[in-house]
PDB file as gemmi writes it, atoms N, CA and C in Angstrom:
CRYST1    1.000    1.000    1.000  90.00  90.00  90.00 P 1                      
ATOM      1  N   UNK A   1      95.843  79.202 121.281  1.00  0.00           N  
ATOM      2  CA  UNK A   1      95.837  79.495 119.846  1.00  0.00           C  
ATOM      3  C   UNK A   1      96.728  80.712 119.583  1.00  0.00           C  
ATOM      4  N   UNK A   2      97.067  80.238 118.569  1.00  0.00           N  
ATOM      5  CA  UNK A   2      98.184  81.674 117.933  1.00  0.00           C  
ATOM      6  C   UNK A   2      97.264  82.653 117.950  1.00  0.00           C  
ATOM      7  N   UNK A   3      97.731  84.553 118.814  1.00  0.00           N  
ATOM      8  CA  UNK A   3      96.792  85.207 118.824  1.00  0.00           C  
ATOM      9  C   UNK A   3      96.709  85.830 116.928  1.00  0.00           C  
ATOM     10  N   UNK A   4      98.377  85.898 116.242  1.00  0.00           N  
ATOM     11  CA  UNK A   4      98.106  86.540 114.899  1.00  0.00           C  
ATOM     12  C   UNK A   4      96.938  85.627 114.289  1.00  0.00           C  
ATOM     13  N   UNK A   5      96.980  84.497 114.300  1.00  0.00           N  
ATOM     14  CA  UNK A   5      95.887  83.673 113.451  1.00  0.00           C  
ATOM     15  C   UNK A   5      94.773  84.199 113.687  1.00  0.00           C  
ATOM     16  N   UNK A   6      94.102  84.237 114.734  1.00  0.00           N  
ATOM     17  CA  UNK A   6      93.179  84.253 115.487  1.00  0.00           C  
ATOM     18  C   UNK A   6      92.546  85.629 114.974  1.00  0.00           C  
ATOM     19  N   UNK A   7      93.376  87.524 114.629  1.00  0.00           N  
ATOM     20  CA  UNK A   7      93.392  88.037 114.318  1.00  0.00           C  
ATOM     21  C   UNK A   7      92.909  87.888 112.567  1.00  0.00           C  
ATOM     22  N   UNK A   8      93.792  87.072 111.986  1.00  0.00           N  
ATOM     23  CA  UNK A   8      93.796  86.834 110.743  1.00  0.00           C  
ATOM     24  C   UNK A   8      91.944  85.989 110.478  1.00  0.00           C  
ATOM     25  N   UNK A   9      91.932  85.080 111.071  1.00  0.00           N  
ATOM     26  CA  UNK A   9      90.981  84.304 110.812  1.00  0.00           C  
ATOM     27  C   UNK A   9      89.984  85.103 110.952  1.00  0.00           C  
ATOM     28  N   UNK A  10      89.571  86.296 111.979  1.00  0.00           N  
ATOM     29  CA  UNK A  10      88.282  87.157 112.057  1.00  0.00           C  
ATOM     30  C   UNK A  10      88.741  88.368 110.856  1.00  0.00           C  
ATOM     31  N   UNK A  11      89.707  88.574 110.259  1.00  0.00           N  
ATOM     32  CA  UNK A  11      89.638  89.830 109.459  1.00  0.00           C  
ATOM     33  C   UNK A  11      89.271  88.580 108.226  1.00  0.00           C  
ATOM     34  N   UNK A  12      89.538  87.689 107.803  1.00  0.00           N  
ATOM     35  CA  UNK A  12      88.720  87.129 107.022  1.00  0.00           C  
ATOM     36  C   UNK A  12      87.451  87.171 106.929  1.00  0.00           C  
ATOM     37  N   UNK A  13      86.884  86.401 108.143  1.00  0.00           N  
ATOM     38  CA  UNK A  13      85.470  86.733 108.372  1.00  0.00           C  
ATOM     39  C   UNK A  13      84.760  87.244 107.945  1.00  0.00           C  
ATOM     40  N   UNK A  14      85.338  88.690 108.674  1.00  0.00           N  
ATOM     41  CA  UNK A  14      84.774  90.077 108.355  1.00  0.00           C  
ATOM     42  C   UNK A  14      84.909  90.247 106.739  1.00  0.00           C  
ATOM     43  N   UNK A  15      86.348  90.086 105.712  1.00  0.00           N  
ATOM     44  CA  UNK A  15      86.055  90.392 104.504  1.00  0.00           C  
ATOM     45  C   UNK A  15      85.238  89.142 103.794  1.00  0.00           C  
ATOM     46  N   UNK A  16      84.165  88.422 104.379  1.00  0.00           N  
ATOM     47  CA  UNK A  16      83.668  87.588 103.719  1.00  0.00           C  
ATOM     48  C   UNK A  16      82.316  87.843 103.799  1.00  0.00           C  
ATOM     49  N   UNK A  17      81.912  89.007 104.469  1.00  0.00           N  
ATOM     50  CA  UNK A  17      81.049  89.455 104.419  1.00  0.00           C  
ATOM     51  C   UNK A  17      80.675  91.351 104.094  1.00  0.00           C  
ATOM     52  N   UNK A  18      81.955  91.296 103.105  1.00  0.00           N  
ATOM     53  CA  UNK A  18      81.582  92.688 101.813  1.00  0.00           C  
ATOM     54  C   UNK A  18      81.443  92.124 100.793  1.00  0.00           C  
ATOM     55  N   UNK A  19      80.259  92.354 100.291  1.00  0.00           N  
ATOM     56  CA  UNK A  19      80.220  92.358  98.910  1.00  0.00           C  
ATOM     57  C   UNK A  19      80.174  93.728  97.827  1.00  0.00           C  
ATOM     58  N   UNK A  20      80.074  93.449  96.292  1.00  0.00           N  
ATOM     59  CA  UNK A  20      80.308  93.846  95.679  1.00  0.00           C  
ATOM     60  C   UNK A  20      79.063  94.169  94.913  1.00  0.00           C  
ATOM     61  N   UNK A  21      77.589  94.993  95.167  1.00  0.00           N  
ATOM     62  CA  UNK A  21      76.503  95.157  94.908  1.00  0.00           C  
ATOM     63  C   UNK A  21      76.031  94.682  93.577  1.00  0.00           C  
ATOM     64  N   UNK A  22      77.107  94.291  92.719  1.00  0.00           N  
ATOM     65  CA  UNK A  22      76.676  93.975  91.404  1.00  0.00           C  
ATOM     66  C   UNK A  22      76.854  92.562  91.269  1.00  0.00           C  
ATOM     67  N   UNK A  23      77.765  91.921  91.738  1.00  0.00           N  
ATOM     68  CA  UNK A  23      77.789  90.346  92.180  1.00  0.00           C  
ATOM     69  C   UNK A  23      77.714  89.616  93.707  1.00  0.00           C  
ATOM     70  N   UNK A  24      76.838  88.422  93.561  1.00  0.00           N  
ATOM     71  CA  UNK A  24      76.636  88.304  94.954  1.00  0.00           C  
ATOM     72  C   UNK A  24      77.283  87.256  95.358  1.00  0.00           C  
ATOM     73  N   UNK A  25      78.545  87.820  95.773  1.00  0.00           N  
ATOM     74  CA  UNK A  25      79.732  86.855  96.446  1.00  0.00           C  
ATOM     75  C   UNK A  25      80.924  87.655  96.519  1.00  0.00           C  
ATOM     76  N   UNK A  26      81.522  87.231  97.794  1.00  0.00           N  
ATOM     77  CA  UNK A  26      82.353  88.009  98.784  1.00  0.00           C  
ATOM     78  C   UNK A  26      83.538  88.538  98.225  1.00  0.00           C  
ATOM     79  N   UNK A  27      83.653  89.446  98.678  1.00  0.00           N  
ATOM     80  CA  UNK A  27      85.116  89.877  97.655  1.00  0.00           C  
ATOM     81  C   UNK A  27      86.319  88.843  98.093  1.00  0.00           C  
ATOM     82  N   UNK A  28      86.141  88.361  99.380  1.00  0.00           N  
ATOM     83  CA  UNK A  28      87.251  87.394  99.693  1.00  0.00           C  
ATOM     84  C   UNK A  28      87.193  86.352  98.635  1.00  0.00           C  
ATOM     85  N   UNK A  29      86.332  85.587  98.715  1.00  0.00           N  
ATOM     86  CA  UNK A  29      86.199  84.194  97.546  1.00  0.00           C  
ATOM     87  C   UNK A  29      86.370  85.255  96.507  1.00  0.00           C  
ATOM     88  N   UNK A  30      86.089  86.119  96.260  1.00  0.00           N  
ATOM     89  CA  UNK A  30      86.120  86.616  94.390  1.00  0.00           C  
ATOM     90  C   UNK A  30      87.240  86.489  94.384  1.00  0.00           C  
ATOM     91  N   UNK A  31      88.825  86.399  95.337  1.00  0.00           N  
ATOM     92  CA  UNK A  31      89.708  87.020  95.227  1.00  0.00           C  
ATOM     93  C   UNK A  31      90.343  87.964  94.487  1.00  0.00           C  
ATOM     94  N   UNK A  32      89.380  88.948  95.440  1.00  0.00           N  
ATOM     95  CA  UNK A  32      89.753  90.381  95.147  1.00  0.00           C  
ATOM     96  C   UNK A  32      90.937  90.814  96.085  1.00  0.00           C  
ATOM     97  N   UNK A  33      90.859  90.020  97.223  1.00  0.00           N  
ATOM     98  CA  UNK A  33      92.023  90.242  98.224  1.00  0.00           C  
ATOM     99  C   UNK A  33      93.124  89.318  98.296  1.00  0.00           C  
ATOM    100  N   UNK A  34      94.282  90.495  97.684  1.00  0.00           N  
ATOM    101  CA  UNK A  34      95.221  89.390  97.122  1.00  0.00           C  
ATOM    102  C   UNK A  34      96.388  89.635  98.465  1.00  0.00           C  
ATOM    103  N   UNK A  35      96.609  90.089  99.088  1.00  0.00           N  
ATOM    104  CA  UNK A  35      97.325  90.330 100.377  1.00  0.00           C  
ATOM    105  C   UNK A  35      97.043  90.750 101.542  1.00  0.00           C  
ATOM    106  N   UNK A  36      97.086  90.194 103.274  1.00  0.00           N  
ATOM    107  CA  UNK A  36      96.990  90.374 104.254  1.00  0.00           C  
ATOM    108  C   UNK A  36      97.894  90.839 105.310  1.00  0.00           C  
ATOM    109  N   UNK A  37      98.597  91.699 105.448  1.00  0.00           N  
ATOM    110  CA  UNK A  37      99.760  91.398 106.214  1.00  0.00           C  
ATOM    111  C   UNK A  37      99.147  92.137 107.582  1.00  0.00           C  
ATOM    112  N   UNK A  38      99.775  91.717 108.751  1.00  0.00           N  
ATOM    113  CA  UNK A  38      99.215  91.843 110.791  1.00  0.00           C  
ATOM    114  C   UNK A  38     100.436  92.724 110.620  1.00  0.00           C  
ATOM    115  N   UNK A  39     100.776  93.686 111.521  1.00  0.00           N  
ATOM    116  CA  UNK A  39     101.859  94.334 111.896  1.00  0.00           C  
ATOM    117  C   UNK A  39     101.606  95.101 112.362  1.00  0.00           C  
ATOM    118  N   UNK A  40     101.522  94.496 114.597  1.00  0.00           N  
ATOM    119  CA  UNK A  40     101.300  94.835 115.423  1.00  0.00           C  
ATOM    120  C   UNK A  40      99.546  96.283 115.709  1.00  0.00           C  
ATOM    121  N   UNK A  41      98.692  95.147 115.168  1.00  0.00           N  
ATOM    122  CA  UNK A  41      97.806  95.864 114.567  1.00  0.00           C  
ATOM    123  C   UNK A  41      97.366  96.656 113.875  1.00  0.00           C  
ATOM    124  N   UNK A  42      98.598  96.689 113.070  1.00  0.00           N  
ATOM    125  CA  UNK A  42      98.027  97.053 111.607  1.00  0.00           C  
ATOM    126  C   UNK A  42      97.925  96.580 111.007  1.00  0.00           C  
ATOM    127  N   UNK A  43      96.756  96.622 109.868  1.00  0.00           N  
ATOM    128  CA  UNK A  43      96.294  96.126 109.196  1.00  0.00           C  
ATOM    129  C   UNK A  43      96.899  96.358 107.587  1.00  0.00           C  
ATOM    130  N   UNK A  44      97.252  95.506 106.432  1.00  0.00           N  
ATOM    131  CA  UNK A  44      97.748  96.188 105.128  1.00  0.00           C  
ATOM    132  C   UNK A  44      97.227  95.127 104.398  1.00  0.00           C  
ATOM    133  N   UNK A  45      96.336  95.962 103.874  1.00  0.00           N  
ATOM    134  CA  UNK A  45      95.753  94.902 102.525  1.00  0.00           C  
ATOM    135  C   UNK A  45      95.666  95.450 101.243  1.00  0.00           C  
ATOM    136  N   UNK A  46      96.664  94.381 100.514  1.00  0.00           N  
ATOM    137  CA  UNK A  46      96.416  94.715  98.820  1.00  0.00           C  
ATOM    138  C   UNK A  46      95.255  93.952  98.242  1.00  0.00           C  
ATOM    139  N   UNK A  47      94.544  95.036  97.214  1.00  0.00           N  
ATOM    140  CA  UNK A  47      93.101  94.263  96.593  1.00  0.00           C  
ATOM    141  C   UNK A  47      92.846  94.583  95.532  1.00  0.00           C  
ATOM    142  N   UNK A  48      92.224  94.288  94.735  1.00  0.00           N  
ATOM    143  CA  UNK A  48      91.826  95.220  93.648  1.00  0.00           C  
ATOM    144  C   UNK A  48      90.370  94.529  93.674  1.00  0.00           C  
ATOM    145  N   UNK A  49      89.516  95.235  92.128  1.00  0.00           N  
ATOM    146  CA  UNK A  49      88.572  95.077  92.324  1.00  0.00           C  
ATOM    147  C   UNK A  49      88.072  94.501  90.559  1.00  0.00           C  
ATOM    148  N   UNK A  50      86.853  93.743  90.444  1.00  0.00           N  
ATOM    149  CA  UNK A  50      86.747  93.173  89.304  1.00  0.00           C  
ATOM    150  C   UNK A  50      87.001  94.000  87.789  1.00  0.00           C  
ATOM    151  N   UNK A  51      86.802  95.453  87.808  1.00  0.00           N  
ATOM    152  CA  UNK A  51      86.997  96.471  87.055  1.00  0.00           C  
ATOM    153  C   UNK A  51      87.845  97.600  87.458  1.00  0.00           C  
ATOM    154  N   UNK A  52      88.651  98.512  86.905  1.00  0.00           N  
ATOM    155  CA  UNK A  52      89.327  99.408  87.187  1.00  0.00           C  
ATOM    156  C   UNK A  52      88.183 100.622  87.625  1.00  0.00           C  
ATOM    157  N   UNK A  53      87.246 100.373  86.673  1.00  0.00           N  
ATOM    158  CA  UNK A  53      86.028 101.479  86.934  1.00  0.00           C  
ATOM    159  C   UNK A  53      85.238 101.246  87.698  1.00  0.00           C  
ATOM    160  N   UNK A  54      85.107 100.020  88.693  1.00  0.00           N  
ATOM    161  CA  UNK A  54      83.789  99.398  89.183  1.00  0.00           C  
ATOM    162  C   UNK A  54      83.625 100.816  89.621  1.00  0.00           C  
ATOM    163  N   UNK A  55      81.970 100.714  89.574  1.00  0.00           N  
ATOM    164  CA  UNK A  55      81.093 102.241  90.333  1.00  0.00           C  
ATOM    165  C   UNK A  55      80.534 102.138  91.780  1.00  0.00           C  
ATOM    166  N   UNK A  56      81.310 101.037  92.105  1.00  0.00           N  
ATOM    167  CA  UNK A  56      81.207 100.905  93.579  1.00  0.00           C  
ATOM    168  C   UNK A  56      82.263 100.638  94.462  1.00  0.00           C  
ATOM    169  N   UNK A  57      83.201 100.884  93.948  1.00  0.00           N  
ATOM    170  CA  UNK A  57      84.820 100.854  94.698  1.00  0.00           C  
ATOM    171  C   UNK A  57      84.445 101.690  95.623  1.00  0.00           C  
ATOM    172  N   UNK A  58      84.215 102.829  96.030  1.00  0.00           N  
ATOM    173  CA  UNK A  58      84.204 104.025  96.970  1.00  0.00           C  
ATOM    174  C   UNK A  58      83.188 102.575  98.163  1.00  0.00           C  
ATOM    175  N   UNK A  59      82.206 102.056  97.774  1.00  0.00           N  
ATOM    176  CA  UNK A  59      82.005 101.775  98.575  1.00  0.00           C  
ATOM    177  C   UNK A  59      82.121 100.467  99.092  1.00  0.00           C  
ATOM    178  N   UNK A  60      82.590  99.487  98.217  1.00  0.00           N  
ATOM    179  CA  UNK A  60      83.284  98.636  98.551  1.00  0.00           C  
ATOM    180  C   UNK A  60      84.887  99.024  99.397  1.00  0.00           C  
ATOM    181  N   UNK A  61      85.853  99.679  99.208  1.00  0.00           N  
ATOM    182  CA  UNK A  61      86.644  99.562 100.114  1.00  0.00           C  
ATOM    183  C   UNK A  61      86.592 100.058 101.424  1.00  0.00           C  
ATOM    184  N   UNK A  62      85.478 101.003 101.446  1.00  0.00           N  
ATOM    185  CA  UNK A  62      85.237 101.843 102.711  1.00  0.00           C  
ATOM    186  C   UNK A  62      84.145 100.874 103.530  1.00  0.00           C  
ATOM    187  N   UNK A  63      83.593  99.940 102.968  1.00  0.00           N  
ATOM    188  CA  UNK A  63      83.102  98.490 103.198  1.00  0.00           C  
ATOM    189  C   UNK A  63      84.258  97.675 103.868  1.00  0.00           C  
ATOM    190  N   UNK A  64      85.210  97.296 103.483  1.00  0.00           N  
ATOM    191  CA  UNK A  64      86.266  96.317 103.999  1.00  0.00           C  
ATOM    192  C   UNK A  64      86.956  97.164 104.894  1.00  0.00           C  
ATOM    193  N   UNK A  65      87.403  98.785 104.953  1.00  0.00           N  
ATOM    194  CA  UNK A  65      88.009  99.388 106.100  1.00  0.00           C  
ATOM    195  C   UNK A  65      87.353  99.053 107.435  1.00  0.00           C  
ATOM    196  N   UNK A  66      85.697  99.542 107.038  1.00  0.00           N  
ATOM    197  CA  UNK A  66      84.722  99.149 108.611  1.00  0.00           C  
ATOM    198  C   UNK A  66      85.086  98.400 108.949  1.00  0.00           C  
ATOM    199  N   UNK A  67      84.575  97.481 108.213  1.00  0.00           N  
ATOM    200  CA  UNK A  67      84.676  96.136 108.911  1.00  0.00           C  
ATOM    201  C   UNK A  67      85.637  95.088 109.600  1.00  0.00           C  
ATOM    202  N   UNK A  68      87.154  95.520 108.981  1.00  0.00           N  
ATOM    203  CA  UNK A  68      88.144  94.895 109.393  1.00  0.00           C  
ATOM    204  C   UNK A  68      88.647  95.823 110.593  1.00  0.00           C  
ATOM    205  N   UNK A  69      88.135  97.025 110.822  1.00  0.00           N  
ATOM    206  CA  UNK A  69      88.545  97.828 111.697  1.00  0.00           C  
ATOM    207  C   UNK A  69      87.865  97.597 112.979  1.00  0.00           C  
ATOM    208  N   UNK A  70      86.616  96.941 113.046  1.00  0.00           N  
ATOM    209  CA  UNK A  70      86.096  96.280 113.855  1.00  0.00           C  
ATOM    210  C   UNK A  70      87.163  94.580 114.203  1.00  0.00           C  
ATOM    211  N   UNK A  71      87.406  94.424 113.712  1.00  0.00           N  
ATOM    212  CA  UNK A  71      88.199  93.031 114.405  1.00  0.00           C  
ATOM    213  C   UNK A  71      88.743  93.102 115.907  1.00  0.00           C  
ATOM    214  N   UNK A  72      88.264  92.818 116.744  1.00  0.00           N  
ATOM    215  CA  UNK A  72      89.545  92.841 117.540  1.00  0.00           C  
ATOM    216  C   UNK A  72      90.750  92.717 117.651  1.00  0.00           C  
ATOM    217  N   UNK A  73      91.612  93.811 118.181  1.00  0.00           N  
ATOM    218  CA  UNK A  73      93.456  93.803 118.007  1.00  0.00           C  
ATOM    219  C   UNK A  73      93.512  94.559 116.862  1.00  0.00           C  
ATOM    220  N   UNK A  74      92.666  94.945 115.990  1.00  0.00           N  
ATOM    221  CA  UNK A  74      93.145  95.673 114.644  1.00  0.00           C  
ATOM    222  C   UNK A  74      92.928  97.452 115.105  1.00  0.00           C  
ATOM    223  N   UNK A  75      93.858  98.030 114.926  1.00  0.00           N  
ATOM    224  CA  UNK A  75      93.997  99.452 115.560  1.00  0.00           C  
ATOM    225  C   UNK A  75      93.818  99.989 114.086  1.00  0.00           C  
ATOM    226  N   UNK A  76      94.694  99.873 113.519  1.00  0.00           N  
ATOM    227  CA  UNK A  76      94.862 100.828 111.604  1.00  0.00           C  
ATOM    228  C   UNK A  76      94.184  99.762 110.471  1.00  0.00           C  
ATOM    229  N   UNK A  77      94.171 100.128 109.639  1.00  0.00           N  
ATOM    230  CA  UNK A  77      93.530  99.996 108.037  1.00  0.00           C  
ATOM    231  C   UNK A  77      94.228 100.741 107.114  1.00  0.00           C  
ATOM    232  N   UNK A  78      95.054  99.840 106.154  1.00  0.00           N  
ATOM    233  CA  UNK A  78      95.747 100.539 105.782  1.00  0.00           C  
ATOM    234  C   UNK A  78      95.580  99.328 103.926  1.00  0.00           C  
ATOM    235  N   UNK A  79      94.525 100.398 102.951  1.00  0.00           N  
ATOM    236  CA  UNK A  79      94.319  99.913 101.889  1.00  0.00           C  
ATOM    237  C   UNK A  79      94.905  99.995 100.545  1.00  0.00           C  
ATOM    238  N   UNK A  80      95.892  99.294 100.122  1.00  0.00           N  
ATOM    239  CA  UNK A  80      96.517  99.958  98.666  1.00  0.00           C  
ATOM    240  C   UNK A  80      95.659  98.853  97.766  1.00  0.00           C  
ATOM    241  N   UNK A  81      94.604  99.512  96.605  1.00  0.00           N  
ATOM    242  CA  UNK A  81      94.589  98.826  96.039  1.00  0.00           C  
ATOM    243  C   UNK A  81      95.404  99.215  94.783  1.00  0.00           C  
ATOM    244  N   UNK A  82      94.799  97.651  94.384  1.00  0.00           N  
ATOM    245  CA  UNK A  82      96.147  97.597  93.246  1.00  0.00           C  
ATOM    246  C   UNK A  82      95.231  97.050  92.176  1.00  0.00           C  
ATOM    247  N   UNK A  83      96.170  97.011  90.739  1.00  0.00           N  
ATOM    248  CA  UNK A  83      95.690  96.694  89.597  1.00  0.00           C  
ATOM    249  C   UNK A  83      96.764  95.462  88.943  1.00  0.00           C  
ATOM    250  N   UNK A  84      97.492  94.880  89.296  1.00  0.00           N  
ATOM    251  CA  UNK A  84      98.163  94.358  88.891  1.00  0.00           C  
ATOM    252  C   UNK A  84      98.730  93.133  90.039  1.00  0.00           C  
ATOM    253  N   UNK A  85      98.422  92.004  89.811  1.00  0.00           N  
ATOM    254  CA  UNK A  85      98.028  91.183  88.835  1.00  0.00           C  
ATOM    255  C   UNK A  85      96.815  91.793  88.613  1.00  0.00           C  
ATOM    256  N   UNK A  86      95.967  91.470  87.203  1.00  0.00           N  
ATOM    257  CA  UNK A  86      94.574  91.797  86.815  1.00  0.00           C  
ATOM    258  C   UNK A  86      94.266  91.022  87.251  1.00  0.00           C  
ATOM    259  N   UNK A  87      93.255  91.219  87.806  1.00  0.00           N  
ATOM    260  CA  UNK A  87      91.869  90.343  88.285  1.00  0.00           C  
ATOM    261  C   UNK A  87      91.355  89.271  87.544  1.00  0.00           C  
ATOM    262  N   UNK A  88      91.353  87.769  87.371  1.00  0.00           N  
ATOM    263  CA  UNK A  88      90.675  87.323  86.491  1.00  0.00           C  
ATOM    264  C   UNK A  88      89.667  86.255  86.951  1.00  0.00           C  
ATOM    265  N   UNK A  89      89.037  85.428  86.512  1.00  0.00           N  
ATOM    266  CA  UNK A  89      87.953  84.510  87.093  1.00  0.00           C  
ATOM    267  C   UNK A  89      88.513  83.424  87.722  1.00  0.00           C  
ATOM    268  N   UNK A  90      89.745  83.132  87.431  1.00  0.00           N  
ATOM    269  CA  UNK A  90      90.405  82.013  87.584  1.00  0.00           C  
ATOM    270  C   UNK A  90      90.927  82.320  89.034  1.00  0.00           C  
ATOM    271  N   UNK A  91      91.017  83.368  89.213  1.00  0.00           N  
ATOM    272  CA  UNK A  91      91.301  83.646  91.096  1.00  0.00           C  
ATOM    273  C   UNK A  91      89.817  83.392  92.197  1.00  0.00           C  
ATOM    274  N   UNK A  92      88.750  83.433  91.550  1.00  0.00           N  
ATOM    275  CA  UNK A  92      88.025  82.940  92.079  1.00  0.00           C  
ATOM    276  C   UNK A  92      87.615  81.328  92.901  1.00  0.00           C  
ATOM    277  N   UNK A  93      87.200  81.537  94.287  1.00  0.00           N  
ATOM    278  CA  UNK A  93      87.583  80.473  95.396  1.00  0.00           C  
ATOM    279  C   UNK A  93      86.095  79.357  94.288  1.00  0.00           C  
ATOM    280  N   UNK A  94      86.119  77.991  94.257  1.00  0.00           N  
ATOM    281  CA  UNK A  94      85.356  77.254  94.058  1.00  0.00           C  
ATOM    282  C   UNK A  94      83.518  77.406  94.432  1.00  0.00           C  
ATOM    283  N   UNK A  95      83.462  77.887  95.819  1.00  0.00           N  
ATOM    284  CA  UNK A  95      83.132  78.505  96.084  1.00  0.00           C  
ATOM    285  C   UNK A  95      81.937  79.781  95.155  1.00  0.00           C  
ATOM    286  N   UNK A  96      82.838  80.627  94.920  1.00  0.00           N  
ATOM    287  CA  UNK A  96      82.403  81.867  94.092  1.00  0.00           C  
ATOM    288  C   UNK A  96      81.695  81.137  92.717  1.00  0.00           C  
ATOM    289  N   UNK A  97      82.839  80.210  92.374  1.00  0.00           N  
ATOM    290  CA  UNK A  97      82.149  79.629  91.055  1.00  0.00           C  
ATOM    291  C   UNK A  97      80.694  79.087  91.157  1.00  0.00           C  
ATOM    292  N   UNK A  98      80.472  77.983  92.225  1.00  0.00           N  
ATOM    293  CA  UNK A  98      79.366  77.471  92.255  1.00  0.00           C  
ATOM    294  C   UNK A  98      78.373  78.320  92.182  1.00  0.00           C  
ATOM    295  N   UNK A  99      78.495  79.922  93.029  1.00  0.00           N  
ATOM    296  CA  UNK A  99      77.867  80.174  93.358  1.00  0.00           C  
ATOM    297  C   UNK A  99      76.789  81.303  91.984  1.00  0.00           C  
ATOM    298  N   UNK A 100      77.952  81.203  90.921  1.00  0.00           N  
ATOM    299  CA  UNK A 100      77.603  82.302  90.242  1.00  0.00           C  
ATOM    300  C   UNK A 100      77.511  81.279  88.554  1.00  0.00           C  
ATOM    301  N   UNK A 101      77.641  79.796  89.203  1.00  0.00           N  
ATOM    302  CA  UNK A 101      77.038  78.937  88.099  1.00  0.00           C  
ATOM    303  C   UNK A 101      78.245  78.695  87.249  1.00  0.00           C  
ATOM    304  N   UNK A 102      79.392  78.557  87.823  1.00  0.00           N  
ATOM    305  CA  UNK A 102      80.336  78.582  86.592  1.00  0.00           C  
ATOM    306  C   UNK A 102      81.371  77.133  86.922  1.00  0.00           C  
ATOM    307  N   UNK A 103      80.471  76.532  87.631  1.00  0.00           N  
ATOM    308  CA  UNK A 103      81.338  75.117  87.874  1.00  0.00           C  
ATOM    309  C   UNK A 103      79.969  74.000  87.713  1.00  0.00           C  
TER     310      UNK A 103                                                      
END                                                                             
């Protein structure tokens, strides 16, 4: 198996299991995580989050650093979030919808 996949497929994982204390579903399906890039174990992920103000960003991203920093092969964490594209419902995985009643 490709080892980047292999890398990729567990830092998924891992962001599929942060959530966002005020909704219960993963920031991955929320797609909140709009970029992944491997580079030689580093890690670079662009994200944003459902609000500019959410009152749990501090601990939502320091949520997705742990955890992807645990992956095996992942040495750095390296988080820009971003605001642009805005976040909207329509980035949400099928998934998220069912889960929050909107399909």
């Amino acid at each position: 198996m490709n080892e980047f996949l292999s890398i990729e497929e567990n830092i998924v994982k891992m962001l599929r299991t942060v959530f966002d204390p005020e909704i219960p579903v993963n920031v991955y399906d929320l797609g909140l995580i709009y970029k992944v890039d491997i580079d030689n174990g580093v890690v670079t992920l662009d994200m944003t989050l459902t609000a500019a103000g959410c009152p749990a960003s501090d601990f939502i991203l320091e949520d997705v650093r742990m955890k992807v920093e645990s992956v095996e092969g992942v040495k750095e964490v390296i988080i820009n979030l971003v605001f642009d594209p805005p976040w909207g419902q329509e980035m949400m995985s099928d998934e998220a919808k069912l889960e929050l009643g909107m399909l």
